[in-house]
N, C-alpha and C positions, 0 to 999 in steps of 0.2 A: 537274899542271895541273888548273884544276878545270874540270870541267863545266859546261856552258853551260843555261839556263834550256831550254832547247828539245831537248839531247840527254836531260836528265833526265826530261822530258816524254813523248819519245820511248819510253825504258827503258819508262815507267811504262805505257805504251799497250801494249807487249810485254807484260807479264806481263798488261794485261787478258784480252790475246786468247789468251790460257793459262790465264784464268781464277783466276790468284793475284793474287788482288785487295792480300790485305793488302800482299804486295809491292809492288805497282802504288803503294798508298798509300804508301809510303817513299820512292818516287820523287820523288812529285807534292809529297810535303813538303820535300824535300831543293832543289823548282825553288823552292818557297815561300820559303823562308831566303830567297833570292838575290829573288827577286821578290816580294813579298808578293801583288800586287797583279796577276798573272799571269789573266788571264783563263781560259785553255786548263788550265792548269795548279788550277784553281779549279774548274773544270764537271766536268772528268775525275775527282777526287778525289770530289766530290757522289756522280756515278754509280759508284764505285766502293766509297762508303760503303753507296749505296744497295741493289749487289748483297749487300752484308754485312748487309744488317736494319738497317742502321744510320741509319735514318731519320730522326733529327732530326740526327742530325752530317751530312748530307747537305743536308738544309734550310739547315742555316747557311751550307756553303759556296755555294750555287744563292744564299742570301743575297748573300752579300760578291762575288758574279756580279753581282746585279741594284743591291749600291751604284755600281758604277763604269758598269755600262749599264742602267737600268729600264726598257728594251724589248728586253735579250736573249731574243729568242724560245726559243732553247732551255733555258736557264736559268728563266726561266718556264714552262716547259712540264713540266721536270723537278724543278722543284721543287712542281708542280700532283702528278704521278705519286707525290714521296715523301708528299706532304698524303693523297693517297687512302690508301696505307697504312698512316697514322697515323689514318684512322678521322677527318680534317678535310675531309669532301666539300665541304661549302659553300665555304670557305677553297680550297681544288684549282680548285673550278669558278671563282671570281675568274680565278687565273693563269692558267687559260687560256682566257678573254673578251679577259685583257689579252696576250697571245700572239694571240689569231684578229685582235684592234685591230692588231697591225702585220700580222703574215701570214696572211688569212685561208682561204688555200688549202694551209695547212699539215693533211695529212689525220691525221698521228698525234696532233695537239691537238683533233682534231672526233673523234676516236677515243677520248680518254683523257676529254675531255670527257662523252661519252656513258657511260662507266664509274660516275663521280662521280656524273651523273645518277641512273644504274639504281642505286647506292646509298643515292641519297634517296629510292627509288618511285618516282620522277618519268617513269615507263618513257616517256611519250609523246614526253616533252621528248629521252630517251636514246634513242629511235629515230629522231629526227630529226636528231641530231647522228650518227649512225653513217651514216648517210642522207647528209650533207653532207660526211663521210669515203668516200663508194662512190661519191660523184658525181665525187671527184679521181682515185682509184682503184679502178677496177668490182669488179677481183678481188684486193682488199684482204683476206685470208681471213678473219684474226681481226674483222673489223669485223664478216664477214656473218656469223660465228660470237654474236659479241654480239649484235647485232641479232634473230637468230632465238632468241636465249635467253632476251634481255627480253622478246620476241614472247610467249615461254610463260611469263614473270611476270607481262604484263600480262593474257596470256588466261587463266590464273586468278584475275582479280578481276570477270570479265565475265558476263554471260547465258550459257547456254550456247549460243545461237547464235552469240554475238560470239565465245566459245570455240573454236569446233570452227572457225572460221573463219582465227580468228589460227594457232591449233597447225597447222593445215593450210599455212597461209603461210609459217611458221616451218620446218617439214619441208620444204617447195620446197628453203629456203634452206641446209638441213641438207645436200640434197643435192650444193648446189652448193657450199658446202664441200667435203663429200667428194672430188666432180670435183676439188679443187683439190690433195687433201692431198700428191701429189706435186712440192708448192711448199712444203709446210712442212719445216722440215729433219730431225724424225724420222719424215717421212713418213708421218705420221697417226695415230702410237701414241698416246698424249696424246689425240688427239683423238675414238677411240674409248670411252676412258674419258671424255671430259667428256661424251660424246654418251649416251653409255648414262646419267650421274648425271642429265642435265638431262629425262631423259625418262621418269623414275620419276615424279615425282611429277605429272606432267601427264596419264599415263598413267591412275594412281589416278583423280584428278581427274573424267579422262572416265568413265569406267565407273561412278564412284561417282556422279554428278550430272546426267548427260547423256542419259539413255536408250540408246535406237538408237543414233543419230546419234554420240552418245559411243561406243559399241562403234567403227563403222564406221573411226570416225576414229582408234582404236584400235589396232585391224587392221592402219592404214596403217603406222603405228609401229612395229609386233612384226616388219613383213615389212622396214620398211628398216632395224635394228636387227638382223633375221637375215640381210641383204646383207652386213651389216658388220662385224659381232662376231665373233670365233673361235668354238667351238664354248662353250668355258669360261666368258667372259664371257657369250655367248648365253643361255649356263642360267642364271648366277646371276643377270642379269636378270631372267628367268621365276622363279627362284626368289623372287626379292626381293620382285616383285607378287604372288605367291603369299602369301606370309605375312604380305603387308601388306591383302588384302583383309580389311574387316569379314565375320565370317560371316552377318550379318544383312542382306546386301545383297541387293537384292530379285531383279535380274538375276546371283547370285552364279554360279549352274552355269554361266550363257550365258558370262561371263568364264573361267571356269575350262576351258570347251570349246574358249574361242578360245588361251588359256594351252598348253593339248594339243595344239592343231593344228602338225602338222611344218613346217619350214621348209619355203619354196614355193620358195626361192631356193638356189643353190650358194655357201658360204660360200665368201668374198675373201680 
């Protein structure tokens, strides 16, 4: 007997959540034969292409989504997410204006929106849509995690006052990230590494351009960076500003003094 459009659909949700995707995609072909035009069966496949890199065969089918409904919100939305990773931000940020146009208290499309933004430089435009994502959901992580990272691409194009200002606002938010990592599901390992990549070069930044005030703000950095780092990560951090200062920098020793100073805090 054959299989019904919906238990094939089923199978195919199985192997997602097992993470065999190609499988998944066998499925969702097999409900295809019998229904072309299967909605569910259409979107699942998209995202399943999508986990595979396989991002324009995912565009097509988020397509043949939005022939039968051109206000499916998730299919707009998801096909906005494969546009970003085909490196079509402008094209992304469209699908989902016309995603926030039906549901605009959808927080993963003011989320994904803000992505696309911070891919154009557009950081201001991309903190106010991560901003409009934290208003549906406060403790949204990755939003306050984006938002505090555009924080430090925008605060590198600034005075150094507007600098030291932003990176300080962006570490509030770093924190409260942290607070949260016992919601992310590998409990924050990931997230020690993005924290440590995204704080080298804003770190340079200060110290090279900023004076004092650069230092100070500095400082703040190396101690919540030694809250949070293992010992390993810790140092190669330290090592990495180490070999990236210029020797010609005017405050070099004062950095290299505070680079020396022991952890104040008990690593986590």
């Amino acid at each position: 007997m054959n299989e019904s459009v919906g238990a094939l659909v089923s199978k195919g949700n199985s192997m997602v959540d097992r993470g065999e995707f190609e499988e998944a995609i066998k499925f969702y072909d097999q409900a295809l034969e019998i229904d072309p035009k299967d909605v569910v069966a259409l979107a699942n496949k998209g995202t399943a292409l999508d986990q595979l890199g396989k991002y324009r065969e995912a565009v097509e089918c988020f397509d043949k989504v939005l022939e039968i409904n051109k206000k499916d919100v998730e299919a707009l939305n998801n096909k906005g997410s494969s546009l970003i990773r085909l490196g079509k931000y402008s094209e992304a940020i469209k699908h989902f204006n016309d995603a926030l146009a039906v549901s605009p208290y959808n927080f993963v499309t003011h989320y994904n929106k803000g992505l696309a933004l911070g891919k154009l430089g557009k950081y201001g435009e991309a903190i106010k849509s991560y901003d409009e994502s934290l208003k549906i959901v406060p403790d949204y992580a990755i939003a306050i995690y984006s938002k505090a990272a555009t924080l430090l691409d925008l605060a590198s194009t600034l005075s150094c006052d507007e600098t030291v200002k932003k990176t300080e606002e962006a570490y509030k938010l770093f924190e409260t990230v942290w607070s949260l990592k016992d919601t992310i599901p590998d409990k924050g390992n990931q997230l020690k590494i993005s924290l440590s990549a995204s704080s080298a070069d804003i770190f340079l930044h200060l110290v090279e351009r900023c004076g004092s005030e650069g230092i100070r703000v500095a400082r703040k950095i190396k101690e919540f960076l030694c809250s949070i780092l293992d010992q390993k990560r810790y140092a190669d951090f330290i090592e990495e500003i180490q070999l990236s200062l210029p020797a010609d920098l005017k405050q070099y020793s004062e950095v290299i003094a505070l680079l020396d100073e022991p952890c104040p805090k008990s690593k986590k």
